[in-house]
C-alpha positions as CSV (number, residue, x, y, z in Angstrom):
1,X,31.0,-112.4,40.2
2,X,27.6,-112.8,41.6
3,X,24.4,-110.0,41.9
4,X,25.2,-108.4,45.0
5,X,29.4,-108.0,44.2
6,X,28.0,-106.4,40.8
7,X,25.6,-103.9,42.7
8,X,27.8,-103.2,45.7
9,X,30.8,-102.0,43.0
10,X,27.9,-100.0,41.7
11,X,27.0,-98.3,44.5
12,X,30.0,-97.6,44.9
13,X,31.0,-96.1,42.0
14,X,27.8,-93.7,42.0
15,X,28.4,-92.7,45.5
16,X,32.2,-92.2,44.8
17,X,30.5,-89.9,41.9
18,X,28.5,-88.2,43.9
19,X,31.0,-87.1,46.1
20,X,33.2,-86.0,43.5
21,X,30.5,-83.6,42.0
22,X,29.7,-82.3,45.2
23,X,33.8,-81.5,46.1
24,X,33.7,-79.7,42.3
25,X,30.3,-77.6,43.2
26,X,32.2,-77.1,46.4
27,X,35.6,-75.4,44.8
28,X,34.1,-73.6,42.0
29,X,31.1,-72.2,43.7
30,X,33.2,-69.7,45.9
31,X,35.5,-68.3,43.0
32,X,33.6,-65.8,40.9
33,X,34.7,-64.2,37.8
34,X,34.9,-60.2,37.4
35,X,35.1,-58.2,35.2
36,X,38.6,-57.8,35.0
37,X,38.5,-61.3,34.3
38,X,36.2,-60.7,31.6
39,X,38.0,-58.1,29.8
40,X,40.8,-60.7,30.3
41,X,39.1,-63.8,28.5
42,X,37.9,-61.2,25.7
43,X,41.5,-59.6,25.5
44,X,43.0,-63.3,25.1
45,X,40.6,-64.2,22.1
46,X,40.8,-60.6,20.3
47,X,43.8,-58.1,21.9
48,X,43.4,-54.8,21.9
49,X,40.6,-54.6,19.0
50,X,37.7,-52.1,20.0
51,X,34.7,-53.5,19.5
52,X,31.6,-51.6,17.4
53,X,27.9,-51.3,19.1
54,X,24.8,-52.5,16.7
55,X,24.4,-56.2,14.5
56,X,23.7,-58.2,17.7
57,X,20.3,-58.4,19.0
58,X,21.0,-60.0,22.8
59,X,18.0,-61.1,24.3
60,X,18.5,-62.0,28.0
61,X,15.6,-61.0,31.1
62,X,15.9,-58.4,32.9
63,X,15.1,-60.1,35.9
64,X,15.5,-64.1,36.1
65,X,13.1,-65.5,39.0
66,X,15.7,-68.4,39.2
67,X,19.7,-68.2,38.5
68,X,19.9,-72.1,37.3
69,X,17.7,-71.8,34.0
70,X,18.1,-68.1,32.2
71,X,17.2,-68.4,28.5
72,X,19.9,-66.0,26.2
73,X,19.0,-65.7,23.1
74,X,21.4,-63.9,20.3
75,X,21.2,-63.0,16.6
76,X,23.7,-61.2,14.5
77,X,22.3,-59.5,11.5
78,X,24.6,-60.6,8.8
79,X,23.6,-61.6,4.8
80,X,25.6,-64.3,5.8
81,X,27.0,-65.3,2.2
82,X,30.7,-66.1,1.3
83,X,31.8,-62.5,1.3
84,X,29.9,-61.1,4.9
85,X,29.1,-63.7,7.2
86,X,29.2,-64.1,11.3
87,X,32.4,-66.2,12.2
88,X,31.7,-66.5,15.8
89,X,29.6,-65.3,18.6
90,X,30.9,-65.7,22.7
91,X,29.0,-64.9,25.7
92,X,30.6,-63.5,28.9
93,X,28.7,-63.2,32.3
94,X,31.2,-61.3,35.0
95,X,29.8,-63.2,38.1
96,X,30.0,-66.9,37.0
97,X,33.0,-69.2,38.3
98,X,34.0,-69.1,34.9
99,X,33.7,-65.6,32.5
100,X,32.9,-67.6,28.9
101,X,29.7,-69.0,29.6
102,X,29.0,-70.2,25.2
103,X,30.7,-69.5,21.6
104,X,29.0,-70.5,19.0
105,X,30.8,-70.5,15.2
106,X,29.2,-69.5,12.0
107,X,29.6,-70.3,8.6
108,X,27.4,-69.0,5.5
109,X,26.1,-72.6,5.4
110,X,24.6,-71.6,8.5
111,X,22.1,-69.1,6.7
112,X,21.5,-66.9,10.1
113,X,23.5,-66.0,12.5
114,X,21.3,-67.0,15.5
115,X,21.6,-69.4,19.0
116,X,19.9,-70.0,21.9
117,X,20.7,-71.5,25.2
118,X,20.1,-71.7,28.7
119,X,22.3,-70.4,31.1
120,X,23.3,-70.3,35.2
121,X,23.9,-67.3,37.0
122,X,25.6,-66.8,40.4
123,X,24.3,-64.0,40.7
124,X,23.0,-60.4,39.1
125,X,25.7,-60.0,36.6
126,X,26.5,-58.4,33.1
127,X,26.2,-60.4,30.0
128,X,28.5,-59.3,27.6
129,X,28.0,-60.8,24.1
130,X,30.7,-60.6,21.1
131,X,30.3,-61.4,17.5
132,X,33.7,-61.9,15.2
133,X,32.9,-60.7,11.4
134,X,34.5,-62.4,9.0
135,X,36.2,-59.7,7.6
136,X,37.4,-58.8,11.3
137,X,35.1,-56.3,12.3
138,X,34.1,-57.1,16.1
139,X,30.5,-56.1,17.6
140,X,29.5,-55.6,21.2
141,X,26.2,-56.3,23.7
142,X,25.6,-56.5,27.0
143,X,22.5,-56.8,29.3
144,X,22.5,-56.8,33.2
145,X,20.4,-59.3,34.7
146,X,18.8,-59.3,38.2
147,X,18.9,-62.9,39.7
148,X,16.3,-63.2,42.6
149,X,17.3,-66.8,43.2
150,X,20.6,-67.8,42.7
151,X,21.7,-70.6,40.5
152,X,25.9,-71.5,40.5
153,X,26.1,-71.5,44.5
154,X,23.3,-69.6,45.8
């Protein structure tokens, strides 16, 4: 096989690629979760369990200049030993194509109960955060966040 067979198949490949990404941005960007759907993904990991308010400090902007890069930033006060630790944290946004946007799990290894990430939003939306206790207990944030310029499709 000489140079140009090798590069063409390259080229190829990458624009074949291409168009693949594109037909995904395509199909997901006009499908938006709710928050139905959210209440949906958060019954399916935990039922009918009520969730408590305090423990999680959710740190999100109130207003994000630009929907494709919005720092979150959560921390569950736990002592995080053997007996009282966080087992698992999940973020929800209700406009994104898809309503889990992160989980994180814990273990007293960990030492704190903390993450940080970077996240795309659709849209202004409600970000719901969760943390699982490990002896069951389930805690509850949210945070609205105005998106000026959108990220996931505009």
């Amino acid at each position: 096989m000489d140079f140009m067979s090798i590069e063409h198949s390259r080229r190829e490949t990458l624009r074949l690629a291409g168009l693949a990404g594109l037909a995904l941005i395509v199909t997901s960007s006009g499908a938006q979760a709710t928050p139905d759907e959210v209440s949906a993904a958060i019954a399916k990991l935990y039922g009918e369990k009520k969730p408590e308010s305090g423990k999680i400090k959710l740190d999100v902007p109130e207003i994000a200049e630009n929907g494709l890069v919005v720092p979150v930033n959560v921390e569950v006060e736990s002592p995080m030993t053997d007996a009282d630790y966080v087992k698992a944290v999940h973020i929800f946004a209700e406009g994104n194509p898809l309503p889990n946007v992160v989980s994180y799990k814990f273990t007293p290894a960990c030492g704190k109960a903390a993450a940080s990430a970077r996240m795309r939003l659709a849209q202004t939306q409600n970000i719901i955060c969760l943390a699982e206790m490990s002896n069951g207990s389930l805690y509850k944030a949210s945070a609205s966040v105005k998106v000026t310029i959108g990220g996931c499709g505009g």
